[in-house]
KEDRENZA-498539 format. One record per residue: residue in one letter; x, y, z of N, C-alpha, C, CB in turn. Coordinates in steps of 0.1 Angstrom, whole numbers, plus 2048, in hexadecimal, padded with zeros to 3 digits. Atoms other than C-alpha are relative to their C-alpha. Glycine has a CB too. Layout:
AXYZXYZXYZXYZ/...
end
This chain:
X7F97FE7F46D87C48127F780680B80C80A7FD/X8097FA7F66C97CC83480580B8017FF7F980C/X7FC7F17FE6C27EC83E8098078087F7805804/X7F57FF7F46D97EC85D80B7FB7FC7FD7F980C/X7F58048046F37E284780780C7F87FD7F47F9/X7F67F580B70F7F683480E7FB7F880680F80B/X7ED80480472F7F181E8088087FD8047F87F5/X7F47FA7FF74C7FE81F80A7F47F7805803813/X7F880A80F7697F880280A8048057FE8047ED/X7F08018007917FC8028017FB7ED8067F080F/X7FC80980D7A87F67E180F7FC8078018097EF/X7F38037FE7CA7EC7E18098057F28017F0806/X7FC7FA80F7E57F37C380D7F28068058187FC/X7FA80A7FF7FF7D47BA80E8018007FD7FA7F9/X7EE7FC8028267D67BA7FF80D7F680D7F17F8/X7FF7FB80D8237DE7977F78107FC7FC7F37F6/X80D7F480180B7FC79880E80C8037EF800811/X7F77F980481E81A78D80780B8087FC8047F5/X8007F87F281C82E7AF8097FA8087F4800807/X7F98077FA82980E7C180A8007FA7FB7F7802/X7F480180484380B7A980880D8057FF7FE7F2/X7FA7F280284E8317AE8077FE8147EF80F7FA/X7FF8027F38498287D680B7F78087F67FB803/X7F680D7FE86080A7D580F8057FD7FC7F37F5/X7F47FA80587981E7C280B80780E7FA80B7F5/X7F87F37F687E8397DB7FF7F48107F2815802/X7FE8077F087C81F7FD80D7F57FC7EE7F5808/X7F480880689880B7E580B80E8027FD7F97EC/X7F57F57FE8AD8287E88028088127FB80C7F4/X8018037F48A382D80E80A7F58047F37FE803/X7FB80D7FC8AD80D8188108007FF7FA7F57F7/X7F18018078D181180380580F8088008007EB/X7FA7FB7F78D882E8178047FC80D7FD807801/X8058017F38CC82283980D7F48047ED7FB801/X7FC80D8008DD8028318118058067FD7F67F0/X7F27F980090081982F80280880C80280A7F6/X7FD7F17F68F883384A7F37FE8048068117F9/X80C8027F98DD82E8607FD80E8058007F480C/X8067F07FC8DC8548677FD8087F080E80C80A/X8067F980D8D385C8437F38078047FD7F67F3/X80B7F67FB8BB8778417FA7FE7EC808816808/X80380380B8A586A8207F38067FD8007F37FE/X80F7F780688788080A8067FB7F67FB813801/X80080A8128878687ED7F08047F98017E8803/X80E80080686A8707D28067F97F17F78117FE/X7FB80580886B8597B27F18037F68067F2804/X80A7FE80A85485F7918047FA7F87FD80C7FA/X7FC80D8108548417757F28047F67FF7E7805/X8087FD8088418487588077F77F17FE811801/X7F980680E84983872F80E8018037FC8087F2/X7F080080386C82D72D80680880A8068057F2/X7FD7F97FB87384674C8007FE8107FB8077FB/X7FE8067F387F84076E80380D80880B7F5801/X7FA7F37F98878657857FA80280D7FE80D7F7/X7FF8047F08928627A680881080680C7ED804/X7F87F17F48968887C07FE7FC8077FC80F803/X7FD7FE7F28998907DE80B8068087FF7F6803/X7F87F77FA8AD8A17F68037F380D7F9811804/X7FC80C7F88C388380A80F8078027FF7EF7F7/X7F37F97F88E188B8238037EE8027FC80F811/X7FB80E8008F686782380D8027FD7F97F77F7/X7F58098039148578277FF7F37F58057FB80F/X7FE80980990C83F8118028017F27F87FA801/X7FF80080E9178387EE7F98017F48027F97FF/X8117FE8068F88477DD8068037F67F280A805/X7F87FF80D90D84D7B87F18057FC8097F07F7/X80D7FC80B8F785279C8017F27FC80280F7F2/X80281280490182D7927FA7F480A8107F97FD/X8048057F58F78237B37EF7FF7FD80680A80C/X80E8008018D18327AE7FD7FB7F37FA80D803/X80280480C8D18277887FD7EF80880E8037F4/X80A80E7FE8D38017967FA7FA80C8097F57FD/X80E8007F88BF8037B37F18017F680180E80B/X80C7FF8098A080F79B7FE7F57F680080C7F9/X80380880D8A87F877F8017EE80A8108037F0/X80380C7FE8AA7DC7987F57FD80780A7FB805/X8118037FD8847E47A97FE8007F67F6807807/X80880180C87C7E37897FD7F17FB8058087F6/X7FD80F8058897C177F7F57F580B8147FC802/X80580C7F487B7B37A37F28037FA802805816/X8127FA8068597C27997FD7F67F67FF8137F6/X8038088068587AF77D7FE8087F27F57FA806/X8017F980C8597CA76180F8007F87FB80F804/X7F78088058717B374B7F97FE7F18027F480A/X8068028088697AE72680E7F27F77FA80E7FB/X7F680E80887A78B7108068057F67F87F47FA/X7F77FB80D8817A06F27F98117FF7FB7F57EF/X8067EF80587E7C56E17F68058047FC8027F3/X80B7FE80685B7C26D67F580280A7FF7F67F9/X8068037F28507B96FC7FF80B8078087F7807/X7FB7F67FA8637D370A7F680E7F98128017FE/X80A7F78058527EB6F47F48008008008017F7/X8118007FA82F7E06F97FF8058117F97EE800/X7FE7FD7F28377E072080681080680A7F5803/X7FF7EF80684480771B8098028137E880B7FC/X7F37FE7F385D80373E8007F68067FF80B80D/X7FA80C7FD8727EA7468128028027FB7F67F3/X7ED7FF7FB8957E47588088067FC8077F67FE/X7EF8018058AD7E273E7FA80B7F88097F07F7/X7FF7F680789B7FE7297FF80D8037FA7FF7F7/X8067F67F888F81B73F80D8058027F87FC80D/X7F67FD7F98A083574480480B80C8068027F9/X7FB7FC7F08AE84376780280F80280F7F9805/X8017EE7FF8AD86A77080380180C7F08097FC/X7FD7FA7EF8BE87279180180D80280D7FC807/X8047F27FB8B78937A180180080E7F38047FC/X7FF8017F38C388D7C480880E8088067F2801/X7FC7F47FA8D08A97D98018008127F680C7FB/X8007FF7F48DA8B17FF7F6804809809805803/X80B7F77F98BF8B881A80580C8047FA7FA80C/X8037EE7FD8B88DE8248067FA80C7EE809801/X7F68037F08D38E28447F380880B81680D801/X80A7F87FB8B38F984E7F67F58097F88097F3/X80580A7FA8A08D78578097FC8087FB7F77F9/X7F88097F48BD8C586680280580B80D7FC7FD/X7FB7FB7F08C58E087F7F37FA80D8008167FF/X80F8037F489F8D58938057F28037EB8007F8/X80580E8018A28AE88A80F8018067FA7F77F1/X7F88057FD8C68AD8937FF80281680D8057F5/X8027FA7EE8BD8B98BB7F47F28037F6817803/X8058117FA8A38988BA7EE8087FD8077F9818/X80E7FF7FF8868AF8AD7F77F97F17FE812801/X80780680C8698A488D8058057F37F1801801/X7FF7FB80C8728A886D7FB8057F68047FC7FD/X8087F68048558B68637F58008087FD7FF7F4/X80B8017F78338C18727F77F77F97F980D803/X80C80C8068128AC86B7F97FC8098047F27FB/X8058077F77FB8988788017F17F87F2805803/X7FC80C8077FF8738777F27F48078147FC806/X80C8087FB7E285687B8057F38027F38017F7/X8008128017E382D8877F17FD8018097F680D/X80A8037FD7C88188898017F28007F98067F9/X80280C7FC7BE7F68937F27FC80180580080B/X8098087F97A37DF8958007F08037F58027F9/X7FA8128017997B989A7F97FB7F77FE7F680D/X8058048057897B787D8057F17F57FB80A7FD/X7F480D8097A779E86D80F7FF80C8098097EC/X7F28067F87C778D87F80980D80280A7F57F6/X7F67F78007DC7AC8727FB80A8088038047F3/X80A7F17F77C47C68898028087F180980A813/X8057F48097C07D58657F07FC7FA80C8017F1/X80C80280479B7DA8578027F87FC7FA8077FA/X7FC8058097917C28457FC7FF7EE7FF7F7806/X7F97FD80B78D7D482080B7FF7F87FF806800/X7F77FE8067AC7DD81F80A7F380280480C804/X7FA80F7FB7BD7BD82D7FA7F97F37F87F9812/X80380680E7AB7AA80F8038047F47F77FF7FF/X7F67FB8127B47C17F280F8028027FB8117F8/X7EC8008007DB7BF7FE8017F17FC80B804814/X7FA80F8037D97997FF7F97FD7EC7F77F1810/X7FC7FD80E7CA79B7DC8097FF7F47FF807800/X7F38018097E67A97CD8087FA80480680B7FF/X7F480A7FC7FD7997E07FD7F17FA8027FE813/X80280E8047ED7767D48018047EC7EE7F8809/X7FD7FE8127EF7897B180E7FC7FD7FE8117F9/X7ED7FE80181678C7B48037F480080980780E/X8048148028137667BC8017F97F47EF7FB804/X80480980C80475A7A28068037EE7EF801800/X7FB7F680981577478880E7F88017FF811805/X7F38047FF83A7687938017F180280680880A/X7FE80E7FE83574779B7F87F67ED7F37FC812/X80480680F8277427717F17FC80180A7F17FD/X80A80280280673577C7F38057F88007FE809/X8057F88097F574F76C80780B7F67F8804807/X7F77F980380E75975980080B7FA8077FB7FD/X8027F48067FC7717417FD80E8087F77FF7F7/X8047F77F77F878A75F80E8078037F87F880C/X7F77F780280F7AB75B7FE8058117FC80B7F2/X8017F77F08177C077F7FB808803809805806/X8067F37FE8017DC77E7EF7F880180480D7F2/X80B8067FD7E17D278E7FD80580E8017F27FF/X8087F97F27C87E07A97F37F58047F88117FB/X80880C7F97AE7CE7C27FA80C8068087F180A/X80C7FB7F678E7DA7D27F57F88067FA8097FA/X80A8077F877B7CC7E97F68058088067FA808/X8097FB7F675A7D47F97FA7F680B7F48077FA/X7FF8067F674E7C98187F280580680E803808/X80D7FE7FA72B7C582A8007FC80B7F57FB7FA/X7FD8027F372A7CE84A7F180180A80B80D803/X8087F97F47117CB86A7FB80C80A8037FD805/X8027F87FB7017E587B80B80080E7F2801801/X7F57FB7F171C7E289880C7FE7FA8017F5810/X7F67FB8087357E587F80D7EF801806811809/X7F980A8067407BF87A7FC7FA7F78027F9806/X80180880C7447AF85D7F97F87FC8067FB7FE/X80E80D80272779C84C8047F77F57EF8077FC/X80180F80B72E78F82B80F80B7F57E67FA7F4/X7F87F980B74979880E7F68047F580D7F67F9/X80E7FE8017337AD7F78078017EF7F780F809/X7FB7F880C74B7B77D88108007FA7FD80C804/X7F07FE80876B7B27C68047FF7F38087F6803/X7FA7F980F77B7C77AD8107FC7FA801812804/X7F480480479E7B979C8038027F28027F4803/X7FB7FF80E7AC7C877F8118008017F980F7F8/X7F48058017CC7BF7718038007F38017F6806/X7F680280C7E77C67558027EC7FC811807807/X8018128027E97A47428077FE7F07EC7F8800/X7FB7FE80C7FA79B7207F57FA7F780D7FB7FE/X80680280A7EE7966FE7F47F07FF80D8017F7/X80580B8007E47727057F27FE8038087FA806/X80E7FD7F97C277A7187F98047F97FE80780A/X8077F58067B77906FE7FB7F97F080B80F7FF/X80C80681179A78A6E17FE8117FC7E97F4804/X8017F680D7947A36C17EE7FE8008097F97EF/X80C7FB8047717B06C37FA80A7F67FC803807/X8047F180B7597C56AD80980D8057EC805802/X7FC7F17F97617E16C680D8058037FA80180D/X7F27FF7F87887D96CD8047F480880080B80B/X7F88097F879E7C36E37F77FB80D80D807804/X80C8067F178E7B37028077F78067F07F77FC/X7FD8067F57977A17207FB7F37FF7FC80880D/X80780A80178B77B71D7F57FE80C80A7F77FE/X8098087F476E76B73480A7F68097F37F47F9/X7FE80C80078274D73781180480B8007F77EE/X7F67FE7F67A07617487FE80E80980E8027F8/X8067FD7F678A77675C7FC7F980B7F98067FD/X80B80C7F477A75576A8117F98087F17EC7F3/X7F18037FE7A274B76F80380880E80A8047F2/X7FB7F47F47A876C7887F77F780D7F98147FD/X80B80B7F778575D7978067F980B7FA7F57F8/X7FE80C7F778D73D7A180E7FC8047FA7F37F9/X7F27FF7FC7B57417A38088098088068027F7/X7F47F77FC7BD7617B37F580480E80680D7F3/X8097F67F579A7727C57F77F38067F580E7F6/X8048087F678A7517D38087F88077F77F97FD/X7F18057F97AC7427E280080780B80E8027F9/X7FE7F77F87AE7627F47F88048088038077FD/X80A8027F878F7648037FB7F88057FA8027FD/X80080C7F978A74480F80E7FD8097FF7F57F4/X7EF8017F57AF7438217F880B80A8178087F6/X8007F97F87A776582D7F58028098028067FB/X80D7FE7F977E7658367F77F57FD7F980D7FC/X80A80680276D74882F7F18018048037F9801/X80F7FE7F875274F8447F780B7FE80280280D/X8067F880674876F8327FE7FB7F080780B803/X80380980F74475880C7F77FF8038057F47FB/X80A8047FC71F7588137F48037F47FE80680C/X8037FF80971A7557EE8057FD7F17FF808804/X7F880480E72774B7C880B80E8017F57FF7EE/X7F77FE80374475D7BB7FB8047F080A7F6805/X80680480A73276F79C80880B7F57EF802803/X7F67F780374577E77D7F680A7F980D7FA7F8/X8067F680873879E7728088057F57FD80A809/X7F87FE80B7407A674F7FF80D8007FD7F97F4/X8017F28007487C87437F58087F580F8047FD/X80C7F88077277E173D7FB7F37FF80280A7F3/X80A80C7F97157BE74B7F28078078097F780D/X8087FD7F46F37D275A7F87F88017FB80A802/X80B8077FE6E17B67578037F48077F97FE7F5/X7F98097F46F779F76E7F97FD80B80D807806/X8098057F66E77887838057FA80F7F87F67F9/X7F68037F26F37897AA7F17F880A80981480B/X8098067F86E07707C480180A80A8037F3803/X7FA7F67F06DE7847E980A8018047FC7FD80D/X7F28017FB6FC7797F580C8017F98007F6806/X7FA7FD80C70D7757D480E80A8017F38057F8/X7F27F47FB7337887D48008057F08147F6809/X7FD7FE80C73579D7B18108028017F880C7FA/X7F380380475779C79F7FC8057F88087F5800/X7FB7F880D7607B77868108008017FA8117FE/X7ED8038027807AA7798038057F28077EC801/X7FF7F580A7907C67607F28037F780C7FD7F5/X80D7F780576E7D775B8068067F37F980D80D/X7FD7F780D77D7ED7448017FA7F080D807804/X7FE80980D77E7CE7298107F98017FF8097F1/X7F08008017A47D272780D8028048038037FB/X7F47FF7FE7C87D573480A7FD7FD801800805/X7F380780B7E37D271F80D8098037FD8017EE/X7F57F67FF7F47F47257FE80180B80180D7F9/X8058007F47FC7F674980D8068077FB7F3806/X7F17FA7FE8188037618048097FC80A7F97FC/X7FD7F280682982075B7FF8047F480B802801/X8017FE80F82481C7367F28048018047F37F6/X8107F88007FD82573E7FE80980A7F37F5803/X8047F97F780083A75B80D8068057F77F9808/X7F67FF7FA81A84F76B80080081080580B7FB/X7FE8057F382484678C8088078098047F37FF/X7FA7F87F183085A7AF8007F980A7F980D805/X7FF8027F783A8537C97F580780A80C803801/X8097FA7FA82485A7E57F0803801804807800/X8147FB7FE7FF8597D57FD7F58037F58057F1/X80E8077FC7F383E7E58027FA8117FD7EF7F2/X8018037F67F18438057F77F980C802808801/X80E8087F77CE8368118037F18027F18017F6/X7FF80E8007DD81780380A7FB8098027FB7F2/X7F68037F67F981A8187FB7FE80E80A80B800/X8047FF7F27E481C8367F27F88017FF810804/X8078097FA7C380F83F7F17FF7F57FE806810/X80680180C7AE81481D7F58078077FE7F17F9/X8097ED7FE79A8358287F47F880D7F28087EA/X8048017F279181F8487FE80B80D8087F8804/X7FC7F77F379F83785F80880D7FB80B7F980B/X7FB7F380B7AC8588588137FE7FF7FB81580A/X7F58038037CE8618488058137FF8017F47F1/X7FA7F17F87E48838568088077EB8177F9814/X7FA7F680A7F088782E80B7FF7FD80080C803/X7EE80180481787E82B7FF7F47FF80F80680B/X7FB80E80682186081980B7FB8098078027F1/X7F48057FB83B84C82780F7FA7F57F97F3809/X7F180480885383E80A80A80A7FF8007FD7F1/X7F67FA80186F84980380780C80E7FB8077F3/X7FE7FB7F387685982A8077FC8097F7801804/X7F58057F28908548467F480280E81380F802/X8067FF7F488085186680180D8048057F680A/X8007F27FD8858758717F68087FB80A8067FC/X8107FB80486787985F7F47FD8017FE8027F6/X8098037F984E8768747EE7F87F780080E809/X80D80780E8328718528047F38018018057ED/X80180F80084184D8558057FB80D8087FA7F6/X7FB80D7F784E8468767F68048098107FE806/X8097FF7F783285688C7F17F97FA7FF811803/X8078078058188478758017EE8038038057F5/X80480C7FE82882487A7FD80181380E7F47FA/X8048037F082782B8A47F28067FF80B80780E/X80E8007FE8058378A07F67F37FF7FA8097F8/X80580C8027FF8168938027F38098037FD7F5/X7FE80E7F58108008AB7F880780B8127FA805/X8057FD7F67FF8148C67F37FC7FF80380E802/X80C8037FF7DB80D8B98007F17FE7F88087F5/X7FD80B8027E77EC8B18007FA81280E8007F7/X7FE8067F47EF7E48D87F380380480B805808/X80C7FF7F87D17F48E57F37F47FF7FB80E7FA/X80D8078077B77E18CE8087F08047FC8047EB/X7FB80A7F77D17C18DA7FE7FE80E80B8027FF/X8008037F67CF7C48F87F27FF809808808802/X80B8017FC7A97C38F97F88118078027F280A/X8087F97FA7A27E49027FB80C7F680780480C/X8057FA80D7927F28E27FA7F47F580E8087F9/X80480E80777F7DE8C880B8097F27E97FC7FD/X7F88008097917F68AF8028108097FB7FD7EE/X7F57F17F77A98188B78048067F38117FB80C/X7F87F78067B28358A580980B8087F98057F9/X7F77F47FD7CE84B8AB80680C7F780B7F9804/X7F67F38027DD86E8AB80A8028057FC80B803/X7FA7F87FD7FC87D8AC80180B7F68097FB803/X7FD7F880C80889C89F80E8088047F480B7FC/X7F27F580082D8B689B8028047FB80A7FF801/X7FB7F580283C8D089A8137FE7FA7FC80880F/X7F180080685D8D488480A80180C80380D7F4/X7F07FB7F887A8D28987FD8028118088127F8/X8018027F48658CB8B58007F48037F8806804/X7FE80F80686A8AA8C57F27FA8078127F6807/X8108037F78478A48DD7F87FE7F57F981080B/X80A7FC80782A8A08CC7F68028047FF7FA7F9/X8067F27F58128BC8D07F17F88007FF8167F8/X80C8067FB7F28A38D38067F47FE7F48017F9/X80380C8047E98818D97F27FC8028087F7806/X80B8028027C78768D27FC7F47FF7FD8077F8/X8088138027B38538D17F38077FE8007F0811/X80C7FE80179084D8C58027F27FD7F980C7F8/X80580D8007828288C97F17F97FA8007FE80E/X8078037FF76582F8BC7F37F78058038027FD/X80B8087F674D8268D98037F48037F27FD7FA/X7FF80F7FD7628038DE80A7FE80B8057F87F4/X7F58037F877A80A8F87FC7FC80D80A80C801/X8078087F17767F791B80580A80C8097EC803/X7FB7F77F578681892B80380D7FA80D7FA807/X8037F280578183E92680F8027F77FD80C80F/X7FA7FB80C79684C90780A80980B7F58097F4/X7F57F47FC7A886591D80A7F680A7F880F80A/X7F48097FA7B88479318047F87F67FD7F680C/X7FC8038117C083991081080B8007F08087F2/X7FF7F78047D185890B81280280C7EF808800/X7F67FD7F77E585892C8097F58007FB80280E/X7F780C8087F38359238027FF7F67FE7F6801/X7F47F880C7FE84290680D80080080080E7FE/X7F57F57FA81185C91580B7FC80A7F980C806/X7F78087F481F8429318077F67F87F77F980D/X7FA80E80682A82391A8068027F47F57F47FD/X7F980180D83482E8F980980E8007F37FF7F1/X7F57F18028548468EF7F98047EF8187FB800/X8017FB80984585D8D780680D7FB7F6800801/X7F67F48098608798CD8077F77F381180780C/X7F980A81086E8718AA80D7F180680F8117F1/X7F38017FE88F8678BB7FB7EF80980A81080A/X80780A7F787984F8D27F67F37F97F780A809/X80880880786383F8B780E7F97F77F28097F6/X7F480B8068838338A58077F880880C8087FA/X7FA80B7F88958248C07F57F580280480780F/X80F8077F98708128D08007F67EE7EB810804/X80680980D86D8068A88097FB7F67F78097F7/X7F380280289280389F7FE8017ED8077EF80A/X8027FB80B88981A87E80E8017F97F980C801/X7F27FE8058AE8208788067F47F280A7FF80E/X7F98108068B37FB8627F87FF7F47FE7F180B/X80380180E8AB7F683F7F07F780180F7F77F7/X80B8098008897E38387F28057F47FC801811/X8147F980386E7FD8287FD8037F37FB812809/X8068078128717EF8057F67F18008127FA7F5/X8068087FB85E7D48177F28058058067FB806/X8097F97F68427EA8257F78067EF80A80E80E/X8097F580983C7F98007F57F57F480D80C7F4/X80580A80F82E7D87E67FD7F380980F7FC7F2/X80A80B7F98177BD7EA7FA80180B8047F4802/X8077FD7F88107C280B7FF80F8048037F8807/X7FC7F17FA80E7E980C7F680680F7FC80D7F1/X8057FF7F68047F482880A8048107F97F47FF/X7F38017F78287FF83D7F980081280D8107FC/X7FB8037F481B80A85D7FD7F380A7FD80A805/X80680F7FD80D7E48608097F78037F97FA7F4/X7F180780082E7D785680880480A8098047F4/X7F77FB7F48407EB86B7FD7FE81080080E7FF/X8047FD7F182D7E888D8017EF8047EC809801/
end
């Protein structure tokens, strides 16, 4: 690599990843209020772990939120997900699934102590909230993280559509990326894809179970050069090479792209049955893959009144217009608030060095074109309407979706 060169990585995490699942849960139970009562006031958190599904939060609704209500909401992201087994034996290897998991509600009314601020039109909590933009892809998202979302998303593909059918829902994507000293894109440098998979892939070694060659070279040429070619051809400036696992003697040409597909040898146990899963940890992935900074509050499971997800998505459509409109090669934004206040007590840009017009007029067309009080970012983004079970799988990444 030249010296004036650098890379920068991103991952992504797949429906089925035990976080997303937990994420999906609680914006499935969003939605099913919102859908009832568009003034629901929703703090959904969901934890799946073995056979275990447990969904809190503190939610103020007119809607029909039962306990049978949240039982088949959860057991039906689950089903969509794909954590379905044909018999017993399945289900028990697979260690959570639909029809056997079971449901733990713990829901409760919000604190009247918050509502008194938010019901006058102030934030529903304080924070700081970040967007960002560039033109390094169609979506004005980097383009790391833009490649490890379509990834998974072409995993989900090929997973539900049978083509690779031994490919389970819990699966992660990383991509590195070699960049130009003026900070554009030179060549794709690196892609990481591991993935839950069933029995079928798997050979009996001296040492244990193992992942095959033959359905590593399958991900290869089926899932991670499809996607790269649609998405960048012009950065392929090299084979497509597979690195086996504890390979150091792997031979890459210059340009050459490595592929460690399930380094670890194996994945068999995956999904909540290997990992317990929350809501809310994967926020980098929700946002711009440690591109640009991130203020710290998750967004699932949240009614618009909470500014962690609705000032976050207008930070994004705001850096989104700017870098549209040509007057930024890429834009970051600040806001931040105060509980129960409705202003927000900064607004900040940084363009790093690309804007065609000083940052503080930036700053004033902000403050002239966009409504930024909570009460103002919902109307401008018409947050009130069901949707942000769409914002959490395959393509995660909400305030992208949203803007």
């Amino acid at each position: 690599m030249s010296a004036d060169r650098y890379l920068f990585t991103s991952e992504s995490v797949s429906m089925g990843h035990p976080d997303k699942v937990s994420d999906q849960v609680s914006d499935a139970v969003l939605d099913f209020c919102l859908a009832a009562d568009p003034m629901s006031r929703v703090a959904c958190e969901t934890l799946v772990t073995t056979d275990l599904a447990v969904v809190a939060g503190e939610i103020t609704t007119k809607a029909a939120l039962t306990r049978q209500a949240v039982d088949k909401l959860v057991r039906d992201v689950i089903r969509e997900i794909g954590y379905v087994a044909k018999d017993r034996e399945e289900a028990e290897e697979i260690g959570f699934t639909a029809d056997a998991c079971q449901v733990d509600c713990r829901i409760h009314a919000q604190s009247p102590h918050i509502s008194q601020g938010v019901d006058t039109g102030g934030a529903g909590d304080q924070g700081m909230m970040f967007g960002f933009a560039c033109t390094e892809t169609e979506s004005l998202m980097p383009l790391p993280i833009h490649l490890s979302h379509r990834l998974v998303e072409h995993h989900a593909d090929l997973r539900k559509s049978g083509k690779l059918g031994w490919l389970r829902p819990d699966a992660k994507s990383q991509v590195t990326v070699e960049y130009n000293a003026d900070g554009t894109p030179h060549r794709i440098h690196t892609v990481v894809l591991s993935t839950q998979h069933t029995r079928e892939v798997m050979s009996t070694g001296a040492k244990g179970d193992y992942f095959t060659d033959d359905a590593r070279q399958a991900i290869i040429d089926q899932l991670v050069l499809p996607v790269l070619k649609r998405e960048r051809e012009d950065l392929i400036r090299g084979k497509l090479v597979m690195i086996r696992p504890n390979d150091a003697a792997a031979k890459l040409g210059e340009n050459d792209i490595a592929c460690h597909i399930n380094p670890t040898g194996c994945f068999l146990t995956g999904g909540p049955h290997g990992d317990c899963g929350l809501t809310g940890r994967k926020i980098i992935v929700d946002t711009y893959g440690g591109r640009g900074r991130h203020g710290g509050g998750a967004f699932s499971g949240k009614d618009p009144t909470k500014v962690d997800r609705s000032a976050a998505y207008v930070c994004r459509y705001i850096a989104k217009n700017i870098v549209a409109a040509g007057l930024a090669r890429e834009c970051e934004v600040q806001l931040s608030y105060a509980i129960g206040y409705p202003d927000p007590l900064n607004v900040w840009v940084n363009t790093n060095g690309t804007a065609k017009v000083p940052e503080a007029k930036l700053v004033s067309l902000i403050r002239e074109h966009f409504k930024l009080t909570p009460k103002g970012i919902i109307e401008s983004l018409n947050l009130r309407r069901p949707g942000s079970s769409r914002t959490t799988s395959s393509t995660p990444g909400s305030p992208r979706r949203r803007s």
